[in-house]
LUMDRENPA-43523 format. One record per residue: residue number from 0; residue in one letter; x, y, z of N, C-alpha, C, O in turn. Coordinates in Angstrom, 1 decimal. Example, Ala and Ser with C-alpha at 12.3 -4.5 7.8 and 13.67 -1.06 7.14 Angstrom:
residues 2
i; aa; nu; nv; nw; cau; cav; caw; cu; cv; cw; ou; ov; ow
0; a; 13.2; -5.7; 7.8; 12.3; -4.5; 7.8; 13.2; -3.3; 7.8; 14.2; -3.3; 8.5
1; s; 12.8; -2.2; 7.1; 13.7; -1.1; 7.1; 12.9; 0.0; 7.9; 13.4; 1.1; 8.0
//
This chain:
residues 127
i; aa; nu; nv; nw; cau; cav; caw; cu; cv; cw; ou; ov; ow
0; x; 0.8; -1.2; 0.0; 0.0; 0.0; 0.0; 0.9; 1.3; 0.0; 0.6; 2.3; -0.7
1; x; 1.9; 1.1; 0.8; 3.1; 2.4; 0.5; 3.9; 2.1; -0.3; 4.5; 1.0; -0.3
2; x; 4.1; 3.3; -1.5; 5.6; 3.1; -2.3; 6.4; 3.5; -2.0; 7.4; 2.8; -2.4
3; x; 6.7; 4.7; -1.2; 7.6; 5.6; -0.2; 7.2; 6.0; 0.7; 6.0; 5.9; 0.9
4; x; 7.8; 6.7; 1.8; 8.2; 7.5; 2.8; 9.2; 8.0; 3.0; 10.3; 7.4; 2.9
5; x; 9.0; 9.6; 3.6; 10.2; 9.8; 4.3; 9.9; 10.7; 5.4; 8.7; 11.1; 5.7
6; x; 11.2; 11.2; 5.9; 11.5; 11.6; 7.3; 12.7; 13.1; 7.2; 13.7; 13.3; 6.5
7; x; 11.9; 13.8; 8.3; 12.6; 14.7; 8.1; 14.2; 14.7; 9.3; 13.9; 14.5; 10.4
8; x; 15.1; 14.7; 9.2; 16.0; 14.5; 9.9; 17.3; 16.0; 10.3; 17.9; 16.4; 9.3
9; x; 17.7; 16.6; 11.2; 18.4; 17.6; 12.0; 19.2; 17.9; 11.4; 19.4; 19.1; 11.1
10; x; 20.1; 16.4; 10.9; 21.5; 16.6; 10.8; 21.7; 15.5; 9.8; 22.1; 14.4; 10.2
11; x; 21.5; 15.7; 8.5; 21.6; 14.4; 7.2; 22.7; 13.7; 7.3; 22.7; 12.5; 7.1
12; x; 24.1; 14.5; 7.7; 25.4; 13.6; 7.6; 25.3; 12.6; 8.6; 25.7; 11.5; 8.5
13; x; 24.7; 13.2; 9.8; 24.6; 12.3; 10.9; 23.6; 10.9; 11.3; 23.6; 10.0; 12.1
14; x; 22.5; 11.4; 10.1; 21.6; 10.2; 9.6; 21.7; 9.5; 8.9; 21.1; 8.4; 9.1
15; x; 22.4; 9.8; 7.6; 22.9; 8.9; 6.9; 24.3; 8.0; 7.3; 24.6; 7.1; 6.6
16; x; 24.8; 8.1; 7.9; 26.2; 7.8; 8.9; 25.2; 6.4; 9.4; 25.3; 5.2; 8.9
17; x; 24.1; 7.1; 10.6; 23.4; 5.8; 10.9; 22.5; 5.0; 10.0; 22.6; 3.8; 9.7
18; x; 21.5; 6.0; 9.4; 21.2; 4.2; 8.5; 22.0; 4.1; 7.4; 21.5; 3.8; 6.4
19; x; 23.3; 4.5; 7.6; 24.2; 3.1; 6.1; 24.2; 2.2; 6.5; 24.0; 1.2; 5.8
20; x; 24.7; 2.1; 8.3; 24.7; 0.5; 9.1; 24.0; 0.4; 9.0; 23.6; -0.4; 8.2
21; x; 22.7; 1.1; 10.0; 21.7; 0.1; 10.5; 20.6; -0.5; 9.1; 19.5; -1.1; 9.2
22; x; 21.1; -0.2; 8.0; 19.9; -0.9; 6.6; 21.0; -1.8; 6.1; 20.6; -2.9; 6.0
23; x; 22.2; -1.6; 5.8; 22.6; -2.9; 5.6; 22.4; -4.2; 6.1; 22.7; -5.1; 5.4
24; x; 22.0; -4.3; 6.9; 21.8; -5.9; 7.4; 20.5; -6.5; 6.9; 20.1; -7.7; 6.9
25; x; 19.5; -5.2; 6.4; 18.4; -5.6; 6.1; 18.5; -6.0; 4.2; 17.6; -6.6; 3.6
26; x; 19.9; -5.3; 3.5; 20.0; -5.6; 2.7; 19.7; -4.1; 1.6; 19.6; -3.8; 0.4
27; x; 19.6; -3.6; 2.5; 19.2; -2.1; 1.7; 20.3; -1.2; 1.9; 21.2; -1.5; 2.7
28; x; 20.2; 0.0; 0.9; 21.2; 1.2; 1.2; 20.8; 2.2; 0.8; 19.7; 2.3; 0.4
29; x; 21.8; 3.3; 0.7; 21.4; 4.8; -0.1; 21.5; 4.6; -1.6; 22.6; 4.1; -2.2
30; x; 20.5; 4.9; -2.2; 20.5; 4.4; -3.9; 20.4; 6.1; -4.3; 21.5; 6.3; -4.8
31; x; 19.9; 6.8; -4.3; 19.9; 8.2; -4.8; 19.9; 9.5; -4.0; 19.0; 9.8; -3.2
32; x; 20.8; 10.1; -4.1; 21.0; 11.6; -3.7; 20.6; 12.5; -4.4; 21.3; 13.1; -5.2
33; x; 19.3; 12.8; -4.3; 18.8; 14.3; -5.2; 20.1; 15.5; -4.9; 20.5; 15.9; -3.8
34; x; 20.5; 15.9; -6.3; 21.2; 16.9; -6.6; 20.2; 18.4; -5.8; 19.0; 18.6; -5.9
35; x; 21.2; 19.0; -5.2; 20.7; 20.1; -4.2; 20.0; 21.5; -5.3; 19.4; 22.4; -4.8
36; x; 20.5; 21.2; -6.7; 19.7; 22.4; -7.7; 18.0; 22.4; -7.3; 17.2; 23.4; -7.1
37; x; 17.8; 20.8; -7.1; 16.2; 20.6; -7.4; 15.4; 20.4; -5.9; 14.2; 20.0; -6.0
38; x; 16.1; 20.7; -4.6; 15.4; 20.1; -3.7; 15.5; 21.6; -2.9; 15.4; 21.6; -1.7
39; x; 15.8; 22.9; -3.5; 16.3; 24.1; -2.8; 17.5; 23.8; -1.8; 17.1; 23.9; -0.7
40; x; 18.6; 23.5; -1.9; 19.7; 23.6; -1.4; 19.8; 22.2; 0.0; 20.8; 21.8; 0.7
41; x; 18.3; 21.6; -0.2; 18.5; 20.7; 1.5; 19.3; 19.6; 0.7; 19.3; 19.5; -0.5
42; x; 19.9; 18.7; 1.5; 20.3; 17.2; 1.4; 19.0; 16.2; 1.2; 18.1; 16.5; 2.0
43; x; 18.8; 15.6; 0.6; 18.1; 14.8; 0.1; 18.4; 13.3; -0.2; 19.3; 13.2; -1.1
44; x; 18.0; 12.2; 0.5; 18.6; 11.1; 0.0; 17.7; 9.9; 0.2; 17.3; 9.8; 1.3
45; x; 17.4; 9.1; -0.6; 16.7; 7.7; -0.5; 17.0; 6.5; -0.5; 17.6; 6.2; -1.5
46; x; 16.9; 5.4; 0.3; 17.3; 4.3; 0.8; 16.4; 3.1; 0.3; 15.1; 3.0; 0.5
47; x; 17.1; 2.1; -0.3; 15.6; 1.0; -0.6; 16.7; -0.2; -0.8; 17.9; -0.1; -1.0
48; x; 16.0; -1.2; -0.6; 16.9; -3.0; -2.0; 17.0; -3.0; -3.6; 17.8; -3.6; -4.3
49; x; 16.2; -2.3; -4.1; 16.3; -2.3; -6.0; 15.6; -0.7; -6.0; 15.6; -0.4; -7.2
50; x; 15.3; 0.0; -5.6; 14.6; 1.0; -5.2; 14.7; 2.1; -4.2; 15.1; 1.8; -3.1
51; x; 14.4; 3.4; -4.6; 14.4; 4.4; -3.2; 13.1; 4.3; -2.4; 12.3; 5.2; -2.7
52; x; 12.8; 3.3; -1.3; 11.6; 3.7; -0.7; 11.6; 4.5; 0.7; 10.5; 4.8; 1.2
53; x; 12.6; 4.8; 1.3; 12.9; 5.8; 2.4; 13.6; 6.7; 2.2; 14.7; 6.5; 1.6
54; x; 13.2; 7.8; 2.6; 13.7; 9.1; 2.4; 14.1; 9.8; 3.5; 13.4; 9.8; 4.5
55; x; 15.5; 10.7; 3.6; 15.5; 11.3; 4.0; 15.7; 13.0; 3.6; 15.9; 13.4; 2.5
56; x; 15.5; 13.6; 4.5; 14.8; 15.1; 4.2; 15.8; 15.7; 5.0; 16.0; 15.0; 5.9
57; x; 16.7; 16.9; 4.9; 17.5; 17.6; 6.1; 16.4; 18.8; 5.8; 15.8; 19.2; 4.7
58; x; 16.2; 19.1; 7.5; 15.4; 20.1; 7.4; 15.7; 20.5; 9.3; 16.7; 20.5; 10.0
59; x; 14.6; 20.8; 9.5; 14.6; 21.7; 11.4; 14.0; 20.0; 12.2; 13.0; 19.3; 11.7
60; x; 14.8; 19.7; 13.2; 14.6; 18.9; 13.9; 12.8; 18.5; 14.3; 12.0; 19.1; 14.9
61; x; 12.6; 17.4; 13.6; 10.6; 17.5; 13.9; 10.3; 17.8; 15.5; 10.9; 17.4; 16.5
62; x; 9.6; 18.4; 15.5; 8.6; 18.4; 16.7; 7.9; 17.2; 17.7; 7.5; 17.3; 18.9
63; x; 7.8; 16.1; 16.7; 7.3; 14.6; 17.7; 7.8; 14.0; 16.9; 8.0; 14.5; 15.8
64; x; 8.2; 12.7; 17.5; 9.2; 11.9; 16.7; 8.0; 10.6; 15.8; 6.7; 10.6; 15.7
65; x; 8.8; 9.8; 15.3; 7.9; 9.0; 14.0; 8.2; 7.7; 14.5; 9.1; 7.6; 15.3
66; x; 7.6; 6.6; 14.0; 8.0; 5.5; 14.0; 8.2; 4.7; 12.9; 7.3; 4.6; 12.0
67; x; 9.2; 4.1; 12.8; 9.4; 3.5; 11.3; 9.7; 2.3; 11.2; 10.9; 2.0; 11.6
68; x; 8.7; 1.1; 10.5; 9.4; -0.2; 10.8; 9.7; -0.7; 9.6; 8.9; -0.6; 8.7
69; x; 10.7; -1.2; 9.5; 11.3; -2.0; 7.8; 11.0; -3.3; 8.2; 10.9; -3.6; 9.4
70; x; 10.7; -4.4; 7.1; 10.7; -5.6; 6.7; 12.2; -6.0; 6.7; 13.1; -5.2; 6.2
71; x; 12.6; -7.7; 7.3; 13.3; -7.7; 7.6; 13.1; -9.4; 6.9; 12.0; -9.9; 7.1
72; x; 13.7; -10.0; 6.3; 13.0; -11.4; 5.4; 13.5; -12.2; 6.6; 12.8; -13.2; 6.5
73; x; 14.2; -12.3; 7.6; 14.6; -13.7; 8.6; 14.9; -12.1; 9.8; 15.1; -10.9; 9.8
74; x; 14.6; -13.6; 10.9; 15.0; -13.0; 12.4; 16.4; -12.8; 12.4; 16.8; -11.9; 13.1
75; x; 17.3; -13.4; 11.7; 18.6; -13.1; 11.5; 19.2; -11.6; 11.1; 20.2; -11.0; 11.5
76; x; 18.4; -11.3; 10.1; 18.2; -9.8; 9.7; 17.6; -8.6; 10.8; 18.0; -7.4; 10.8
77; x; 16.8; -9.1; 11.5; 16.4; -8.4; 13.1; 17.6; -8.0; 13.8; 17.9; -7.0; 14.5
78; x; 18.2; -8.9; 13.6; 19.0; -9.5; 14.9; 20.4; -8.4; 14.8; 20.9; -7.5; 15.5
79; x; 20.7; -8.8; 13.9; 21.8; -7.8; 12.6; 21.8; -6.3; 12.8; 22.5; -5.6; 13.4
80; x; 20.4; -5.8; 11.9; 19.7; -4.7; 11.7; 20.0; -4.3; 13.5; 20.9; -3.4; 13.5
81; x; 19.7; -4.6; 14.7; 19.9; -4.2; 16.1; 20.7; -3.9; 16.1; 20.8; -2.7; 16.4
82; x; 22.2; -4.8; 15.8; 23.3; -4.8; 16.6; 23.7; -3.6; 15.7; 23.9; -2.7; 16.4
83; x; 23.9; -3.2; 14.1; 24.5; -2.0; 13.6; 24.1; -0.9; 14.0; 24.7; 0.2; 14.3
84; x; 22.6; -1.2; 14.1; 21.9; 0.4; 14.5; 22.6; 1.0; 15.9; 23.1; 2.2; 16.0
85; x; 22.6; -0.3; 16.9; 23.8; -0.1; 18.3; 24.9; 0.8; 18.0; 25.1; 2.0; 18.2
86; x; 25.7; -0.3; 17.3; 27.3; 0.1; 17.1; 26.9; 1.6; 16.7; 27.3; 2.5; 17.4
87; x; 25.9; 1.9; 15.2; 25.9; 3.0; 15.0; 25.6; 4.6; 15.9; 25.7; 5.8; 15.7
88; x; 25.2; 3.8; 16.9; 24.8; 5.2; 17.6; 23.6; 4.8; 18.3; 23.6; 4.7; 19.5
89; x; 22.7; 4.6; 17.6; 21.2; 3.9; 18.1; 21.0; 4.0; 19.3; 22.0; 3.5; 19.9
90; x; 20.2; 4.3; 19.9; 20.0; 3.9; 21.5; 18.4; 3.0; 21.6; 17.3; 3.2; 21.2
91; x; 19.0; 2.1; 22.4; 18.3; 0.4; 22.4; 16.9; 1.1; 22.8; 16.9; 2.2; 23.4
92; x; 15.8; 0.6; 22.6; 14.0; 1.0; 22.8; 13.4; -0.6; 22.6; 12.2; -1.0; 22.5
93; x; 14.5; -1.4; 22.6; 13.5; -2.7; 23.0; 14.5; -4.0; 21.9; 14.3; -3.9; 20.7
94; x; 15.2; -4.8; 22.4; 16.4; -5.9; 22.1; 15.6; -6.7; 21.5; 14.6; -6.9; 22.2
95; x; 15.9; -7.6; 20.0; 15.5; -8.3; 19.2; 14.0; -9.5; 20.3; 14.1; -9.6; 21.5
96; x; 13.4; -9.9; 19.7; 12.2; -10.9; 20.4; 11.0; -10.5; 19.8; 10.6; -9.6; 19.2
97; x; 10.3; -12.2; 20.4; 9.2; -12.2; 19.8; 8.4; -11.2; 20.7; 8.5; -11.1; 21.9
98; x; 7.5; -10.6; 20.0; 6.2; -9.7; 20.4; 5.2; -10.5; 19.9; 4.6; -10.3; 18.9
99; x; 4.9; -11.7; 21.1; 3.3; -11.9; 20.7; 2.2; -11.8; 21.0; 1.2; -12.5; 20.9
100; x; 2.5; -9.9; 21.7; 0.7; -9.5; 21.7; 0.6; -8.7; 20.4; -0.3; -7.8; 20.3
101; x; 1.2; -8.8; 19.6; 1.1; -8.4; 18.1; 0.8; -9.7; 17.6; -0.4; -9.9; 17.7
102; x; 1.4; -10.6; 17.0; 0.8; -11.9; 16.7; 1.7; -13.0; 16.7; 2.8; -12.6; 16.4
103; x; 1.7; -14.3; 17.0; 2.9; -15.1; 17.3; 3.9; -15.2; 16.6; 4.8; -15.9; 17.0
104; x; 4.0; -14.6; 15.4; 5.6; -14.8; 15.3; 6.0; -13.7; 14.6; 6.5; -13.7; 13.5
105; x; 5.7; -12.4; 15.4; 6.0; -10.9; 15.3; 7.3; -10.6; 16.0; 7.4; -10.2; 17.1
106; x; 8.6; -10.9; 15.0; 9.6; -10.6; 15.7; 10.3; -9.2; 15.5; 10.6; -8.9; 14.3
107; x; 10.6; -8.5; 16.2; 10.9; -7.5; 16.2; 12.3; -6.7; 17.0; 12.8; -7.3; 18.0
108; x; 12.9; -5.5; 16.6; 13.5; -5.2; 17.3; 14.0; -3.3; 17.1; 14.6; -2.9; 16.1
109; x; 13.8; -2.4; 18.2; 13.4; -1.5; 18.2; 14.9; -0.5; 19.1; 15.5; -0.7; 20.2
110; x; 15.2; 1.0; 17.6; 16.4; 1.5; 18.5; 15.6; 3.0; 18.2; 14.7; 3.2; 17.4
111; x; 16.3; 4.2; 18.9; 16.0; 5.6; 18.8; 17.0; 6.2; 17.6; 18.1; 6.0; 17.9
112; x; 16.8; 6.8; 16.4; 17.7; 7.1; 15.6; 18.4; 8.1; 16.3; 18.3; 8.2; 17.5
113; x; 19.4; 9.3; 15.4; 20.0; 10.3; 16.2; 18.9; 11.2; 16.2; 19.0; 12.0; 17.1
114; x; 17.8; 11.4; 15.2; 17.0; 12.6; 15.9; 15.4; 11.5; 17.2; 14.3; 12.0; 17.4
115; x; 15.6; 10.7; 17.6; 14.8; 10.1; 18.5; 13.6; 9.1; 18.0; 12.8; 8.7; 18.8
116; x; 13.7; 8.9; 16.4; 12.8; 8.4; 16.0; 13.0; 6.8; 16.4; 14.0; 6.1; 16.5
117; x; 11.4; 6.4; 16.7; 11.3; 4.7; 16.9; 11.8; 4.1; 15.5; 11.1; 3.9; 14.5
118; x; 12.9; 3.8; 15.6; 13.1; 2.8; 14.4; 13.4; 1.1; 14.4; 14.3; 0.5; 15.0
119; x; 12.6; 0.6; 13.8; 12.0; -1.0; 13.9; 12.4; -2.1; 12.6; 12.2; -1.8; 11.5
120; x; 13.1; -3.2; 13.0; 12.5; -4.1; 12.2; 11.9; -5.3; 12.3; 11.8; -5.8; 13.5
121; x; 11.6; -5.7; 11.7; 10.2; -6.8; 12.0; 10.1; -7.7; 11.1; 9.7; -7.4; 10.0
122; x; 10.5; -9.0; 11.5; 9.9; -9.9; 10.4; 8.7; -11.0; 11.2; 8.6; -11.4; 12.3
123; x; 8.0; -11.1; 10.0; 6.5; -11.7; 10.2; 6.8; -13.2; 9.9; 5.7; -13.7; 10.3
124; x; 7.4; -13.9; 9.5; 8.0; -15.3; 9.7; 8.1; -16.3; 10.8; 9.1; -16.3; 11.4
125; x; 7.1; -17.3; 11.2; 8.2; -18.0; 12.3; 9.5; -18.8; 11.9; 9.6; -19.6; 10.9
126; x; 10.4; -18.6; 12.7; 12.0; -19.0; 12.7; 12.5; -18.1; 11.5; 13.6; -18.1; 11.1
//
């Protein structure tokens, strides 16, 4: 139902820094940088697997933060996706496991980016 999203972010060098790690393990990366002629001077950049489906926006620090969960094809990719987001800076909002008051095999795992956003990944798979 979504083809994109994106997010407005404080500090772009400092967001892109984190999700280069924390999307790699899910298999994704930065695929395009809108040239700054066409976006009025902000950083612009989109993250996807064959595609840009996340965006980031440099703009003024949002006002309430967002939550954002990626598809993750194995719990091994949860697991992964956690630990870079860590190393990268991330601060932990809830360590890889199953969540099953979501549904039994809602595995998930949950960090604060650098501007505080919930960021998630989730695979719907058991094992």
């Amino acid at each position: 139902m979504i083809d994109h999203l994106g997010i407005t972010v404080s500090n772009f060098d400092a967001s892109k820094a984190f999700y280069d790690k924390a999307m790699a393990p899910l298999g994704a990366s930065l695929l395009m940088l809108v040239p700054t002629e066409y976006t009025g001077g902000v950083k612009v950049g989109g993250y996807g697997r064959d595609r840009p489906t996340f965006w980031l926006h440099e703009g003024e620090k949002p006002g309430h933060h967002q939550h954002i969960a990626f598809s993750a094809r194995s719990r091994a990719e949860v697991d992964a996706f956690y630990k870079a987001a860590i190393a990268a800076g991330g601060k932990d909002n809830g360590a890889p496991g199953l969540r099953p008051h979501y549904h039994p095999d809602y595995y998930g795992a949950f960090v604060f980016d650098p501007d505080g956003n919930n960021v998630e990944a989730v695979c719907h798979t058991p094992e």
